[in-house]
C-alpha atoms as one frame of an Amber mdcrd trajectory, in Angstrom:
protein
   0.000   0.000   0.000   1.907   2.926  -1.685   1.897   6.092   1.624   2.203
   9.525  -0.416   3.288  12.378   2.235   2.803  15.936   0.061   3.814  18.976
   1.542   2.842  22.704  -0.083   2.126  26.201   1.355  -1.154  27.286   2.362
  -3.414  28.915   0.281  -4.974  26.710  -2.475  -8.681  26.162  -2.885 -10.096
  22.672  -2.202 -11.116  21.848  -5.983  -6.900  22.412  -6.786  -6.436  19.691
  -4.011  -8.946  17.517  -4.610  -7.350  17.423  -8.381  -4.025  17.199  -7.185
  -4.818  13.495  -5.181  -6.809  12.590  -8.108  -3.773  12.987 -10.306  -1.189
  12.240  -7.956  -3.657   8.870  -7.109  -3.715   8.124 -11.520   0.071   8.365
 -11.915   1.168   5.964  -8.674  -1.348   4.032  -9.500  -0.176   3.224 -13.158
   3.430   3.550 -12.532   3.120   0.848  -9.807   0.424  -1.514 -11.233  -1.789
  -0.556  -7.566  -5.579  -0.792  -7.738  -5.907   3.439  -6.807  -7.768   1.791
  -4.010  -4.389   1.001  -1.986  -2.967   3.993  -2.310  -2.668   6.969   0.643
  -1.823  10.251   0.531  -1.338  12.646   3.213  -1.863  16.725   2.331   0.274
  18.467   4.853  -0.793  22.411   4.052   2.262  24.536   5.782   1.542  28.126
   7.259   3.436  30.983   4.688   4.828  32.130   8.250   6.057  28.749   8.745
   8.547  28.267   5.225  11.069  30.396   4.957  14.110  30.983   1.914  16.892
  33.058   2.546  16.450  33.953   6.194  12.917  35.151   5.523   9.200  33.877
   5.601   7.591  33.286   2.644   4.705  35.618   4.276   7.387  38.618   4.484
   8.699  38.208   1.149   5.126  37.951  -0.144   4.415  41.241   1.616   7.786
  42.767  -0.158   6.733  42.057  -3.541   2.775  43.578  -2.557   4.796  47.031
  -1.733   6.621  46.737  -4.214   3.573  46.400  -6.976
């Protein structure tokens, strides 16, 4: 039984997720010959306060790039 962990940033609507473990589901499911039935997948949404790249939040850089628009 195939255990798919996915972690992304906040902020996407449930019809984008829903699609995602639909596709995700397809593709494992084909590539390793397991009924889609088997297969788990785990959404972990992360906080933009809570990922950060190059010493900042994702939230502060997101709010650079708003004053800077």
């Amino acid at each position: 039984m195939p255990i798919l962990e996915i972690k992304l940033l906040e902020g996407r609507d449930e019809e984008v997720k829903e699609r995602l473990i639909a596709n995700v589901t397809q593709t494992v499911s084909e590539t390793l010959q397991v009924a889609p039935e088997r297969i788990r997948i785990i959404l972990y949404e992360i906080p933009l306060s809570h990922w950060a790249i190059g010493g900042k939040t994702v939230k502060e850089i997101q709010a650079e790039k708003e004053r800077l628009t």
